[in-house]
C-alpha positions in Angstrom: 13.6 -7.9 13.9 10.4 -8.7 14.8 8.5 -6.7 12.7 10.6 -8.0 9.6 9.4 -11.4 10.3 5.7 -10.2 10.6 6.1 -8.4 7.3 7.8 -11.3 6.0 5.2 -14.2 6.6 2.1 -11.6 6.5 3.6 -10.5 2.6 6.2 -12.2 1.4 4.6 -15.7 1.5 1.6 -14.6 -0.2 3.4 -13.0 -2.8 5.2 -15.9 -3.0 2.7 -17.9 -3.3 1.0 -15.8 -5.7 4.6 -16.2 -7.9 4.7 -19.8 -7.4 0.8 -21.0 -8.6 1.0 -18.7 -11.0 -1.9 -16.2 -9.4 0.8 -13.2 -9.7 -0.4 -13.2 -13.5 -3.8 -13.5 -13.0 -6.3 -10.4 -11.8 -8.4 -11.3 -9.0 -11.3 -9.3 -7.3 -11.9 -6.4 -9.0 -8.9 -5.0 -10.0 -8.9 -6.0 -14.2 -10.8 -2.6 -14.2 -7.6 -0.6 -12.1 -5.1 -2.6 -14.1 -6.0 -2.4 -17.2 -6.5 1.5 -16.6 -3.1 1.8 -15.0 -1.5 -0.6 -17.8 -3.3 1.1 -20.7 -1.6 4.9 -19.3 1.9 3.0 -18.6 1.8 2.0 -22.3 -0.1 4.6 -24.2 0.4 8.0 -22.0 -3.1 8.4 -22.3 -6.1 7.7 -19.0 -8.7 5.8 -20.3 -11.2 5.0 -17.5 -12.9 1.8 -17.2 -15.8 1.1 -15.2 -17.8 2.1 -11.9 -14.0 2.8 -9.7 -13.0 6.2 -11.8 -13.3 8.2 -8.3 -10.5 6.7 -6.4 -8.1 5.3 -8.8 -6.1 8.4 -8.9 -3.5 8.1 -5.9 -3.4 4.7 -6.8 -1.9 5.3 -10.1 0.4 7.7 -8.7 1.5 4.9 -6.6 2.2 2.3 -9.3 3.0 4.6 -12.3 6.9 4.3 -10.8 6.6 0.6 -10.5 5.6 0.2 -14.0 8.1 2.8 -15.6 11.0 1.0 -13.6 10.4 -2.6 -13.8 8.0 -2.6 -16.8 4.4 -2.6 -17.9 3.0 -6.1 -16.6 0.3 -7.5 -14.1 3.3 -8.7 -12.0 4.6 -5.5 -11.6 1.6 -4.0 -10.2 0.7 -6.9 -7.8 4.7 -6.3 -6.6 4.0 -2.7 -6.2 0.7 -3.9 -4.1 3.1 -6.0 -1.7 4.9 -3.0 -1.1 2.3 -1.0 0.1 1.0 -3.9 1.8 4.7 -4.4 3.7 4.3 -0.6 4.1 0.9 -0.8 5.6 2.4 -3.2 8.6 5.3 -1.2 9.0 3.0 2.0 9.7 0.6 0.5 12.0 3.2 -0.5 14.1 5.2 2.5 14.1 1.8 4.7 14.7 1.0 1.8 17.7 4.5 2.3 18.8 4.0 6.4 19.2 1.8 5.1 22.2 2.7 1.6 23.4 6.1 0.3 24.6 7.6 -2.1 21.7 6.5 -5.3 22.9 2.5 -4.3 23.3 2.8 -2.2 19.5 3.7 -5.8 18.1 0.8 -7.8 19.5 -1.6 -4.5 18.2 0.2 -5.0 14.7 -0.2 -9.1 14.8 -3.9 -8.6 14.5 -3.4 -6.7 11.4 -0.9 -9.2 10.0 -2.7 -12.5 11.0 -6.2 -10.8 8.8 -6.3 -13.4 6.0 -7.8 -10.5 4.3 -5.0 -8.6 4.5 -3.0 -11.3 2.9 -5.1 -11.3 0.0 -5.5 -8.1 -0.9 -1.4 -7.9 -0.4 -1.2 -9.7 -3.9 -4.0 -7.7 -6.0 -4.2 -4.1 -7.3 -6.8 -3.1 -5.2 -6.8 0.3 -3.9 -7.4 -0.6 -0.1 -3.6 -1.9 0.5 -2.3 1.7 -1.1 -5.0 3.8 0.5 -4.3 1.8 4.2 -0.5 2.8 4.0 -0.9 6.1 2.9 -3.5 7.0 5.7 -1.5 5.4 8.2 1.6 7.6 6.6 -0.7 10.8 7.0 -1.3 9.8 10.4 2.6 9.4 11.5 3.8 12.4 9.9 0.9 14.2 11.4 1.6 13.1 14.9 5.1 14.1 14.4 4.1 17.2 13.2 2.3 17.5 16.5 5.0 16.6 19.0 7.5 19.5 17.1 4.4 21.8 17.4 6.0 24.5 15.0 3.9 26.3 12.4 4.1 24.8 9.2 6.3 22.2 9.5 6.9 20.1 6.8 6.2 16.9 7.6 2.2 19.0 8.7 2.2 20.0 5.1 3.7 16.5 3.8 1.0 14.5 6.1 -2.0 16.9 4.4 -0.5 16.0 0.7 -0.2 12.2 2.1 -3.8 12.7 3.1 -5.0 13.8 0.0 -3.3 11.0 -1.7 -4.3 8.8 0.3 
């Protein structure tokens, strides 16, 4: 319950925010380059790369290509799909904390996390650090998983590598 409310102020109100001014519409940072990319292979089929951010765009597309194919091709769409990861992100820390810490003490090591006015920010752009962030901390809990079972070649090892590589 608790960690529902953290997700809730740390991503909902900024993406609520972001749909209330407007800002959901509008790229900010650097991401015009990774949305127009992603928005341009949406529409067209076709990867056309823009600018210096080629190298690490392509487990970002993979994350938002699904986004765009079921709600649409728009700048809204992407910054939703951003929240998610963001939401994700949270979600992860805490249950990777939680692997080690006894409920109450994996909260206060997420809040930290949550509380970055950072994090908020980036929870609302197409940046590739929200997507990356969850799917590193995703490799990291399936790995540790993987661990505790300690069989050879369990899938959630071989799922955590493929998260890895995403990621």
């Amino acid at each position: 319950m608790v960690l529902t409310g953290i997700v809730a102020v740390t991503v909902g109100l900024p993406l609520a925010s972001a749909f209330a001014t407007g800002a959901i519409d509008i790229p900010h940072n650097d991401d015009w380059a990774y949305s127009r990319i992603a928005l341009d292979l949406a529409e067209s089929g076709e990867l056309r790369l823009v600018g210096w951010n080629q190298m690490s765009l392509i487990g970002h597309l993979v994350w938002a290509l699904p986004f765009l194919a079921l709600f649409g091709e728009s700048l809204q769409v992407l910054h939703v799909a951003q929240a998610v990861a963001a939401a994700a992100g949270i979600v992860l820390s805490y249950l990777v904390v939680r692997r080690f810490l006894r409920t109450s003490l994996a909260l206060v090591a997420t809040a930290p996390l949550a509380v970055f006015p950072g994090y908020a920010l980036l929870s609302t752009t197409y940046m590739t650090d929200t997507t990356a962030f969850a799917a590193q901390l995703a490799c990291l809990w399936l790995g540790l998983i993987a661990v505790d079972r300690a069989r050879f070649a369990d899938p959630l090892l071989v799922g955590s590598i493929g998260v890895g590589l995403f990621a």
